[in-house]
C-alpha positions in Angstrom: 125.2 31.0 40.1 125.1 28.8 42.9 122.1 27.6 44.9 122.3 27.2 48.3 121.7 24.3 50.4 117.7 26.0 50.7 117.4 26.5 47.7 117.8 22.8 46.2 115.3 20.5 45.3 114.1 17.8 48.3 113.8 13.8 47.6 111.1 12.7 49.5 110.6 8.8 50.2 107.0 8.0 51.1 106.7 5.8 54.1 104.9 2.7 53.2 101.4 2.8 54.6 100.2 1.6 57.6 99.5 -2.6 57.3 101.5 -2.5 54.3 104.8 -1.9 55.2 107.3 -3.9 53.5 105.7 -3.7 50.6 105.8 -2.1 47.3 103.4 0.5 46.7 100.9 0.3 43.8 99.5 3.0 41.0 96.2 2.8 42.8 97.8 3.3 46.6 99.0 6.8 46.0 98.9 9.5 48.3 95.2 11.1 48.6 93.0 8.2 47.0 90.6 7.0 49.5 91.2 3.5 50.3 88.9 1.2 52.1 90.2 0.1 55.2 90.6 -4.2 55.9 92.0 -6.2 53.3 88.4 -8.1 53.0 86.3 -5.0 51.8 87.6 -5.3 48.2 86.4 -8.8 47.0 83.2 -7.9 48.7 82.9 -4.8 46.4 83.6 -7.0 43.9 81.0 -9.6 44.9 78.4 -7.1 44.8 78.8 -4.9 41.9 78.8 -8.5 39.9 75.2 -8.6 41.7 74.1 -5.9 40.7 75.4 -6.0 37.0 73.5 -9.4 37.5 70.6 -8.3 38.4 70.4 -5.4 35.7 70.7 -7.8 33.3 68.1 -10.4 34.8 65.9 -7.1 34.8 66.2 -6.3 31.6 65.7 -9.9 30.2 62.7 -10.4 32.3 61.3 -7.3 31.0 62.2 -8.3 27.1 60.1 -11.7 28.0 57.1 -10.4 29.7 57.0 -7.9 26.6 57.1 -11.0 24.2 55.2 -13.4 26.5 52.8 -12.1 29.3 49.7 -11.5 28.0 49.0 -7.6 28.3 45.9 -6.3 29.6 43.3 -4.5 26.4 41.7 -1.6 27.1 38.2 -2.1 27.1 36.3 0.3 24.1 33.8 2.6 25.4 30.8 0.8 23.7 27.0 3.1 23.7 24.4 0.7 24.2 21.8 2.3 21.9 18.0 0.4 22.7 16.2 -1.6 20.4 13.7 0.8 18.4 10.4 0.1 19.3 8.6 -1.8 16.7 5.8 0.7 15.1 2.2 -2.0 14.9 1.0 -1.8 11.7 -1.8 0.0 11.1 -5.4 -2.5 11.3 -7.0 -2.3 8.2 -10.7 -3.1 7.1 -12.0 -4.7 3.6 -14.2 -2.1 2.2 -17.1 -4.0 1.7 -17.8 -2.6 -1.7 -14.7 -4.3 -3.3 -12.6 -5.8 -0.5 -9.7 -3.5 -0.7 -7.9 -3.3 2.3 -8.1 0.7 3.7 -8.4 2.6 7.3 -11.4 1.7 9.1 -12.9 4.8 8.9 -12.9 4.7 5.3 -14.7 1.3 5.1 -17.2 2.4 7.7 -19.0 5.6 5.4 -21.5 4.9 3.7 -22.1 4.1 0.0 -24.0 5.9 -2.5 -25.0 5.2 -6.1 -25.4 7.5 -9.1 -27.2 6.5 -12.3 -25.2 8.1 -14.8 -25.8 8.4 -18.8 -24.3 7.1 -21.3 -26.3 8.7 -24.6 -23.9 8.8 -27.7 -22.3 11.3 -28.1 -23.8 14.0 -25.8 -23.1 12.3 -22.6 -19.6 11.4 -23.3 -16.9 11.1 -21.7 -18.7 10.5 -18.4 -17.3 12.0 -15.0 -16.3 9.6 -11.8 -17.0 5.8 -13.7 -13.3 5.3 -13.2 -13.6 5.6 -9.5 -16.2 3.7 -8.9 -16.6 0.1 -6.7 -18.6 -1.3 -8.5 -20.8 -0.2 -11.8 -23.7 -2.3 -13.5 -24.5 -1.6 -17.3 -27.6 -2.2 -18.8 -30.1 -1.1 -21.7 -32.6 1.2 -21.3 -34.9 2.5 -24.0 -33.8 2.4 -27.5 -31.1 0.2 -27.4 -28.7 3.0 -25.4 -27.5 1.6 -22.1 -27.1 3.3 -18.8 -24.6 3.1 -16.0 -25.6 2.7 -11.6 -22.5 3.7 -10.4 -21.5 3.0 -6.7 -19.5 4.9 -4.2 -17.1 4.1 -1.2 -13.3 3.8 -2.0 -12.9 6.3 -3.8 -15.0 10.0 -4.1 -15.0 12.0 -7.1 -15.0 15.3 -7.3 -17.2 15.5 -10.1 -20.5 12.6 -11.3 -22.3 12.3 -14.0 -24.3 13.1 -16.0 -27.2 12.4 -13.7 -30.2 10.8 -15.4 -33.1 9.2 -14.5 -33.9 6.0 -12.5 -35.5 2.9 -13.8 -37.3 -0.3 -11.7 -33.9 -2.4 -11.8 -31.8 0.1 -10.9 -34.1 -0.3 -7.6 -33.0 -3.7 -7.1 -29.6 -2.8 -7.3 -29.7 -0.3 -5.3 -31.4 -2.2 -2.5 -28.9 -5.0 -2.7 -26.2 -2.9 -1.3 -28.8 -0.5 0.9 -27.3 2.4 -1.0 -29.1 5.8 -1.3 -29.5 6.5 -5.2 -29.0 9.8 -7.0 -30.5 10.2 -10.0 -32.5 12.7 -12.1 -36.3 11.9 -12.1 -37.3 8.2 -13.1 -40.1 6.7 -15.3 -43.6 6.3 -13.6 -42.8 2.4 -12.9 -39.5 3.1 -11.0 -41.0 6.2 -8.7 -43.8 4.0 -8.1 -41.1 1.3 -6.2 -39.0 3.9 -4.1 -41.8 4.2 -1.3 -43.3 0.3 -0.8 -39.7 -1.0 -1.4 -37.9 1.8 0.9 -35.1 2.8 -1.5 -33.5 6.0 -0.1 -33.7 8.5 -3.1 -32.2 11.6 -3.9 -34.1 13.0 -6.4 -31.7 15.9 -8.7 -34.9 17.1 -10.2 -36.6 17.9 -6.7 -33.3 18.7 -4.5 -32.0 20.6 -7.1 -29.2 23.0 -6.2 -26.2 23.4 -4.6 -26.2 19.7 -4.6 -27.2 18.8 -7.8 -25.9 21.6 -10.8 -26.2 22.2 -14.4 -22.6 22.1 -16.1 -22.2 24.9 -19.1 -19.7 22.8 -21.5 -23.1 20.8 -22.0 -26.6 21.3 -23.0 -29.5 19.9 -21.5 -30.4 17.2 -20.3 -27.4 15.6 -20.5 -25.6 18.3 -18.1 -26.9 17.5 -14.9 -23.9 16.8 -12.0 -23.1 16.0 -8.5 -20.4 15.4 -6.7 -18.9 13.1 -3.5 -18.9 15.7 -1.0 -22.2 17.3 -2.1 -24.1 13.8 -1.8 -22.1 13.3 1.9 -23.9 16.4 2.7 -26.9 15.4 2.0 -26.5 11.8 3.4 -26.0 13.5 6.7 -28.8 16.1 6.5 -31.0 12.7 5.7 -29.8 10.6 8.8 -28.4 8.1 6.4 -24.9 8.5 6.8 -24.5 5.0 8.1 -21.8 2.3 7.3 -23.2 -0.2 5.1 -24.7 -3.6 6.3 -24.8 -5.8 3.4 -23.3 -9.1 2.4 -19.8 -8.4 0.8 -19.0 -10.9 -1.9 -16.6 -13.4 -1.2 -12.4 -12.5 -2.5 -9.6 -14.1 -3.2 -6.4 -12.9 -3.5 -5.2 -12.0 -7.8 -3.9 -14.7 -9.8 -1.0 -14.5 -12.2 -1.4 -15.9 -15.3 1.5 -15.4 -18.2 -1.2 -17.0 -20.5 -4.5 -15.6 -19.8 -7.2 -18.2 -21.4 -9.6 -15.5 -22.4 -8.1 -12.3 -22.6 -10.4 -9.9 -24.4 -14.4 -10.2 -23.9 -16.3 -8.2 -26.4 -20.5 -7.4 -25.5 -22.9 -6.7 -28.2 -25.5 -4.2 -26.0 -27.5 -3.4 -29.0 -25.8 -1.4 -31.7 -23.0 0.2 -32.9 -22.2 3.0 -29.9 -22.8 0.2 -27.3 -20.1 -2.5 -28.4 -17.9 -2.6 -24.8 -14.9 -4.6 -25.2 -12.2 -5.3 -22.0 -8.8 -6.3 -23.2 -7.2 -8.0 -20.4 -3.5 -6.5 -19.1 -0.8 -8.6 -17.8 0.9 -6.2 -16.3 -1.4 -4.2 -14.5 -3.8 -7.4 -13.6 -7.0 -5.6 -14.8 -9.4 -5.1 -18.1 -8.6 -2.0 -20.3 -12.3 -1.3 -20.8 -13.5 -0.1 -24.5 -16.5 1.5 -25.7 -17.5 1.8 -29.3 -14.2 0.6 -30.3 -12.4 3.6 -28.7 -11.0 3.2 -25.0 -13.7 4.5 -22.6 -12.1 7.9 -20.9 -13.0 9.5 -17.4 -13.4 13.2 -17.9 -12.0 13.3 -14.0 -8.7 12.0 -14.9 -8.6 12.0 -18.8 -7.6 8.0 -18.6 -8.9 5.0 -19.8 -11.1 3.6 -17.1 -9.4 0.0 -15.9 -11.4 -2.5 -13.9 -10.6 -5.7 -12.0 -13.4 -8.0 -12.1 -16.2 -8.4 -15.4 -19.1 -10.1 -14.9 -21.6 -10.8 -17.7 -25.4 -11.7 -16.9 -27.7 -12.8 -19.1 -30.6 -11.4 -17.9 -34.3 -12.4 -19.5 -35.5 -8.9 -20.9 -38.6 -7.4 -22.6 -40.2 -4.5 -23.7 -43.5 -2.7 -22.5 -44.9 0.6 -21.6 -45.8 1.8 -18.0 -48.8 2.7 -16.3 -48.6 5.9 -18.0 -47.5 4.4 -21.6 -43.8 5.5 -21.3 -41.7 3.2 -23.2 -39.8 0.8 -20.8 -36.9 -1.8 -20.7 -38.6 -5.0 -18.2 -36.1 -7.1 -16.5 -36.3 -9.8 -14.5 -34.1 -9.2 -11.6 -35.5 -11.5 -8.8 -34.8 -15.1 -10.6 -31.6 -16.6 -11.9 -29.6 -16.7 -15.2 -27.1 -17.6 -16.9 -23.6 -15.8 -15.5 -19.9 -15.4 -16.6 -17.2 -14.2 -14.3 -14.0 -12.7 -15.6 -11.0 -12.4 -13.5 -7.3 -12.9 -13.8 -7.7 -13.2 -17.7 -9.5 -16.1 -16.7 -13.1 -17.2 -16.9 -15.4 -19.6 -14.3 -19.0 -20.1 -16.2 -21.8 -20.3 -13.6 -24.9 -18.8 -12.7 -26.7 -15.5 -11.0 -29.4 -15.9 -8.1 -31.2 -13.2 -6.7 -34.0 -14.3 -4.3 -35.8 -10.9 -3.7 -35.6 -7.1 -4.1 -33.4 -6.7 -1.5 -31.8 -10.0 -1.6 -27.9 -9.8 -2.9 -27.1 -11.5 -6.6 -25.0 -14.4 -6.3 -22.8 -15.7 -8.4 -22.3 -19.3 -8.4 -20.3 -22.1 -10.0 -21.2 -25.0 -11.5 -20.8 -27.1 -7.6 -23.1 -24.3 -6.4 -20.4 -22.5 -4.6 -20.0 -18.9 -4.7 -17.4 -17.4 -7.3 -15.1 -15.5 -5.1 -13.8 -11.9 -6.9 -10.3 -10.0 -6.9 -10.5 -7.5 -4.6 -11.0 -3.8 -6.7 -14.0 -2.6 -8.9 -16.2 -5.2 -10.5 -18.5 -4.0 -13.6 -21.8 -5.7 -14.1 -22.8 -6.3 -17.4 -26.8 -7.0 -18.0 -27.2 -8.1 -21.0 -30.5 -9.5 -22.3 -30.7 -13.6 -23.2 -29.7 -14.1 -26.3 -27.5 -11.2 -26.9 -23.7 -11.9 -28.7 -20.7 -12.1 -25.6 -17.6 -13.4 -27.4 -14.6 -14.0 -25.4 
């Protein structure tokens, strides 16, 4: 078949483009791109796209080096600023004038009572509040038996005794520390001092109950008691509730001593049931105290009874009758003696002075200075001139 003139194919020659005629045309100058215009618009495309790249890549350097090298700000931790607690004062604390142990004011300021308390073998042992005790003096009475004036403040038992009855040097005693005494009657010669000397007494015989009472687990006499709160009450009901005004001996504070010079101090009172021995203890910085070659147990606690200071005196004794021809024990408590003071498993040797009833013992060295004690209980032991103390 044969195609007509129409129906063949057309060559078409493109006409150069305007500006360019003459010339050959390039791939990129084809029909339908969009070309800039002026011949000068290229390179300056070219110019500026190399600025750009140039400038992306000084961007991204200078950001690599500021990472690397400029210091970056730190966040700031939220600190709480929590105040100082306020410092709590310690609590002010008094020297109880009975044995210098630091305690709450209140404490130190009541006032002190004594107790005479027996010590007849075995009926009146083991003895009720001794352990508790400030301070306790030992000393005969009749027939070689010795007696205990036990005194109050530290410490208040819930049960004393047994109560039994007052003699003329338990007066003394009692007026060196202006202490009320408890006790169950008295020979003739020691009622016969209460009034002229102006001991405060509180007679068990004459009060009688609820503040003095008989215990069942005992027969009389030796089954007379008391107690702390039961004295306080009648302290009050007397007026004499008042803190005490005496001299307190001097202190000082406990030595240590890994080789105590005399460590155990044995007293001959009379005979067998009244040997008292203290064995010094290291550890607890006290005297184990003994009696009759068994340790000496409160009934209150069930314990051996521990104390911190021993004093011995030698105390010029005889024997007599009173006004009414009761046997008595005479001591001469206004004077001096012979004294030996026991602390720290040490001794000092030295001497006791007492210028009157009232007037308190001292206990001086051999300069004449006092002979301070470790603060806690101190036990006195009277023992009459001449008398075995080994130690």
């Amino acid at each position: 078949m044969e195609l007509n003139e129409a129906d063949q194919p057309q060559d078409y020659e493109l006409e150069p483009t305007e500006g360019e005629a003459g010339e050959g045309v390039a791939a990129d100058d084809r029909p339908g791109l969009d070309q800039p215009g002026p011949r000068w618009v290229r390179p300056l495309l070219a110019v500026i796209g190399t600025l750009v790249v140039l400038a992306g890549v000084g961007g991204a350097v200078y950001a690599w080096w500021s990472s690397t090298h400029v210091a970056k700000p730190v966040a700031t931790p939220h600190v709480t600023l929590t105040p100082a607690p306020t410092p709590t004062p310690t609590p002010y604390k008094k020297a109880s004038p009975l044995t210098g142990v630091l305690m709450d004011p209140a404490l130190a300021d009541r006032p002190i009572f004594s107790v005479i308390i027996e010590n007849f073998d075995p009926d009146a042992r083991p003895q009720a509040g001794l352990s508790q005790a400030g301070v306790v003096y030992e000393a005969n009475a009749e027939g070689g038996i010795t007696r205990f004036q036990a005194f109050f403040l530290d410490n208040l038992p819930k049960s004393i005794g047994p109560v039994r009855s007052l003699r003329t040097y338990f007066v003394d005693w009692a007026l060196e520390f202006g202490a009320p005494v408890a006790h169950a009657g008295g020979n003739v010669d020691a009622l016969d001092l209460i009034a002229p000397l102006g001991m405060r007494s509180l007679n068990g015989l004459n009060i009688g109950a609820p503040y003095f009472f008989r215990v069942t687990d005992r027969y009389a006499p030796h089954n007379l008691y008391t107690n702390s709160s039961l004295i306080y009450q009648l302290l009050d009901s007397r007026g004499w509730n008042k803190p005490a005004t005496f001299t307190p001996s001097p202190r000082k504070a406990d030595g240590v001593d890994t080789s105590p010079t005399h460590p155990n101090i044995h007293i001959d009172f009379s005979y067998g049931g009244y040997q008292v021995d203290y064995k010094y203890d290291a550890s607890t910085h006290d005297y184990a105290r003994w009696l009759a070659n068994a340790p000496h147990i409160d009934s209150n606690t069930g314990q051996q009874i521990h104390v911190k200071n021993v004093v011995v005196e030698y105390m010029p004794t005889s024997y007599g009758q009173t006004r009414i021809s009761e046997d008595t024990v005479i001591m001469q408590t206004v004077g001096s003696g012979h004294a030996l003071v026991f602390t720290d498993g040490g001794l000092v040797d030295g001497t006791w002075k007492k210028d009157s009833h009232a007037a308190r013992t001292q206990l001086l060295d051999a300069s004449g200075k006092e002979i301070p004690l470790d603060a806690g209980s101190t036990w006195y032991a009277i023992v009459p001139t001449g008398n075995n103390v080994s130690y």
